[in-house]
C-alpha atoms as one frame of an Amber mdcrd trajectory, in Angstrom:
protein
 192.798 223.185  53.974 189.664 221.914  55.982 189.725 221.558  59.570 189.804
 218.572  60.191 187.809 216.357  63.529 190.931 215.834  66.006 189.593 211.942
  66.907 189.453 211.353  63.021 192.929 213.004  61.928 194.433 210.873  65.077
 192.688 207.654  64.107 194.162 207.807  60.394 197.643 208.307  61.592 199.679
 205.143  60.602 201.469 203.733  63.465 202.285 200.247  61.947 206.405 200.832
  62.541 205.679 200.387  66.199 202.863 197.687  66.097 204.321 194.175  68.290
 203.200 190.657  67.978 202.386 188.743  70.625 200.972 185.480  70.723 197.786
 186.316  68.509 197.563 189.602  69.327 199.164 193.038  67.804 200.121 195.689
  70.498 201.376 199.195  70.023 204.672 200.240  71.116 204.095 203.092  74.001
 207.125 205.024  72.451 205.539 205.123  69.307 202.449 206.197  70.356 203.255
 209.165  72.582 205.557 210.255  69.459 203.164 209.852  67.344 200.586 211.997
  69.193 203.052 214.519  70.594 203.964 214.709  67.055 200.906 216.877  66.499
 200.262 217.966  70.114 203.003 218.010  72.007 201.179 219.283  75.336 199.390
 216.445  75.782 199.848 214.700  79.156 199.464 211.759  80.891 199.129 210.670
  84.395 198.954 207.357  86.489 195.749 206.998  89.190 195.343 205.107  92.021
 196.073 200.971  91.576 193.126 199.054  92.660 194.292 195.509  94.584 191.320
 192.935  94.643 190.771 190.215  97.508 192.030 187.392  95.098 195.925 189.891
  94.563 195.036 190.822  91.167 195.649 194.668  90.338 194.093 197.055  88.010
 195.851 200.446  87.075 194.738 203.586  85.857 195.910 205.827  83.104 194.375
 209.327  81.840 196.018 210.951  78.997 194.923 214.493  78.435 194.820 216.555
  74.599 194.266 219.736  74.169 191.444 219.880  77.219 190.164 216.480  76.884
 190.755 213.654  79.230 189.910 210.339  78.986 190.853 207.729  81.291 191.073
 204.023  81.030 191.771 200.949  83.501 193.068 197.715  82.691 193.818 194.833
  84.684 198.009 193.611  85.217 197.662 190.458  82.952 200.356 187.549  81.472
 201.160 187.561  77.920 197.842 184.970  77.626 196.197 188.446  78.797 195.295
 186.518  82.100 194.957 188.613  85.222 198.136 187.935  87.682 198.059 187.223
  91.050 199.979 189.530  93.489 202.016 191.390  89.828 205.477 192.259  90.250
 206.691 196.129  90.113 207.550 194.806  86.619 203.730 193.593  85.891 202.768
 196.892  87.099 204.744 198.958  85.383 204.424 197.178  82.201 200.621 197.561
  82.544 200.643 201.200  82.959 201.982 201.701  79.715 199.994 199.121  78.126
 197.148 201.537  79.933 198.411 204.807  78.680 198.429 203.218  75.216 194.736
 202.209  75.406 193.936 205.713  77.016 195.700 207.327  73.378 193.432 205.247
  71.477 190.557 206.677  73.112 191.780 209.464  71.459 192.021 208.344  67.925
 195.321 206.916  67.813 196.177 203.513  66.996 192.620 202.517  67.716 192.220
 200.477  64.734 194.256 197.678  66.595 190.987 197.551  68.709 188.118 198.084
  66.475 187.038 196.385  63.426 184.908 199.590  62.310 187.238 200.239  59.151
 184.516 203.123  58.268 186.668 205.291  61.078 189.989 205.871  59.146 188.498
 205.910  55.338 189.599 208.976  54.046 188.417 210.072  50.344 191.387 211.105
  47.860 191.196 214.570  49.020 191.429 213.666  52.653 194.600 211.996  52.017
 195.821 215.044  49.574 195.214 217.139  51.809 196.592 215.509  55.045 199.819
 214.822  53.142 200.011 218.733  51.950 199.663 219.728  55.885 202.129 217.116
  56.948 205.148 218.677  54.895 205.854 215.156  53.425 206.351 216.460  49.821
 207.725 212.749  48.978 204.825 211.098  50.304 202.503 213.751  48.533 204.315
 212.878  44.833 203.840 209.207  45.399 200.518 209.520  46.014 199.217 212.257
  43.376 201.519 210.282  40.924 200.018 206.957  41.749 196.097 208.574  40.917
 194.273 208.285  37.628 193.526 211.387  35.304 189.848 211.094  36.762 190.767
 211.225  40.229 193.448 213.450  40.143 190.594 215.957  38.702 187.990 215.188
  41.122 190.582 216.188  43.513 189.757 219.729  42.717 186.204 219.477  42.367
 185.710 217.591  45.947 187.439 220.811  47.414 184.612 222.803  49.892 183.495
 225.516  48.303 185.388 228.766  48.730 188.890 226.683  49.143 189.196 225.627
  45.884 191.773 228.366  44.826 193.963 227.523  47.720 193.765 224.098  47.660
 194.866 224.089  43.942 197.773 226.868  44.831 198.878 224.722  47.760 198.414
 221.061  45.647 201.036 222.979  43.004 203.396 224.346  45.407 204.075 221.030
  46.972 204.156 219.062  44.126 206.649 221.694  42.914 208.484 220.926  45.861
 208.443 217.224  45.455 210.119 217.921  42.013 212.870 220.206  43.027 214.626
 217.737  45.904 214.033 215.162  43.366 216.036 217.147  40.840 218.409 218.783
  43.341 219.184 214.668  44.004 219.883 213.703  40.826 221.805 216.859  40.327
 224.174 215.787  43.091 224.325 212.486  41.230 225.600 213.696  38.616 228.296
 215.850  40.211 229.300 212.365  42.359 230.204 210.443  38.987 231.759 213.192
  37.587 234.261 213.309  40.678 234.169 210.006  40.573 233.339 210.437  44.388
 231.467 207.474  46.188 231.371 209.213  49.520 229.206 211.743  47.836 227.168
 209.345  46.199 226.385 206.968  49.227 225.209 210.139  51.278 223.133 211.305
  49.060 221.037 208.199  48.269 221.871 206.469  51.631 218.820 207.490  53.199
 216.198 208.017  50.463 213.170 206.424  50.727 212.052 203.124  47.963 209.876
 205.585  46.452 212.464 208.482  46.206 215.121 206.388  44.901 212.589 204.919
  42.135 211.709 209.060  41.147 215.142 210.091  40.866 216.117 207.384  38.912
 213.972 208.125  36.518 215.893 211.648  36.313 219.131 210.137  35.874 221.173
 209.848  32.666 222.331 206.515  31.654 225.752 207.239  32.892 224.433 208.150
  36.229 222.470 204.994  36.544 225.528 203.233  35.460 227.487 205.212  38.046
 225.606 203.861  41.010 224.834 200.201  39.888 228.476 200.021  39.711 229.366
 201.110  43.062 226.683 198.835  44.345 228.987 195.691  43.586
């Protein structure tokens, strides 16, 4: 695979499952976006500076989060929910603030920063991009839905758009998860099967409980019509 720009890779990551509304404006859960970075570097680090108290009791904090070397550091002022600046914040304000802080400070990074920006040129990523991404992420699912969801055309300029001198590897590592993708899809439907011939619901529920929309729509398109039957009847 191509190495890929660190600010780009973060920038594309998709951190809508922790994305808050508030009044008119979209925030980003800090939980979500410390996993999501640590997900890929976990030695990144954070720290809180020095609060800055201004002659009217409004406060500014200071948050610097550090990957892989690089620091960057951002202040922001203790505001309201109207983002108005509050007069002598409580602990709460404060506290509140810093994460809001350390969340801005990630997106100086990459992450999440398209809750900021309007430049939508940042996170476009061309069909290989996203190919490849998904074959270095492990998510074999995600990978099938994708590939499956491209045109002949595309699917072949997928191969062609690969830098020269990768093109072997790419196409041995687009196979190998795809081939992966098929095999838990089968190995599902297998254990499907097995479920309605022991007539075993317990079975059944844990093997589809926690399969994604997409995986549940793959393997039932693997399943006999006795399996299918099997599991719409259980549902009632």
């Amino acid at each position: 695979m191509k190495e890929e720009n660190r600010f780009i890779k973060l920038s594309r990551k998709d951190v809508s499952e922790g994305v808050e509304r508030k009044g008119n404006l979209d925030y980003l859960s800090w939980g979500v976006a410390w996993t999501k970075l640590c997900e890929d570097y976990p030695d990144s680090t954070y720290f809180f500076g020095e609060k800055e108290v201004f002659p009217d009791g409004s406060v500014m904090v200071e948050v610097g989060v550090t990957v892989q070397g690089l620091t960057h550091v951002v202040r922001l002022p203790v505001m309201d929910n109207r983002n108005k600046s509050i007069v002598s914040p409580s602990s709460r304000d404060v506290s509140d603030a810093n994460m809001r802080c350390m969340v801005k400070a990630v997106a100086m990074h990459g992450l999440g920063l398209s809750l900021y920006t309007k430049v939508k040129g940042l996170v476009d990523e061309t069909p290989f991009d996203v190919v490849s991404r998904l074959i270095d992420s492990g998510d074999h699912s995600k990978f099938h839905e994708y590939v499956t969801g491209l045109d002949d055309r595309t699917r072949t300029d997928l191969f062609n758009d690969a830098p020269a001198g990768q093109k072997t590897k790419f196409k041995e590592a687009y196979r190998g998860a795809l081939k992966v993708a098929n095999l838990f899809f089968d190995s599902v439907s297998e254990t499907v099967t097995e479920a309605r011939i022991a007539d075993d619901t317990d079975l059944l529920q844990e093997t589809i409980g926690e399969l994604t929309g997409y995986e549940k729509s793959a393997v039932w398109g693997r399943l006999d019509p006795e399996d299918q039957q099997f599991i719409q009847t259980t549902r009632k």
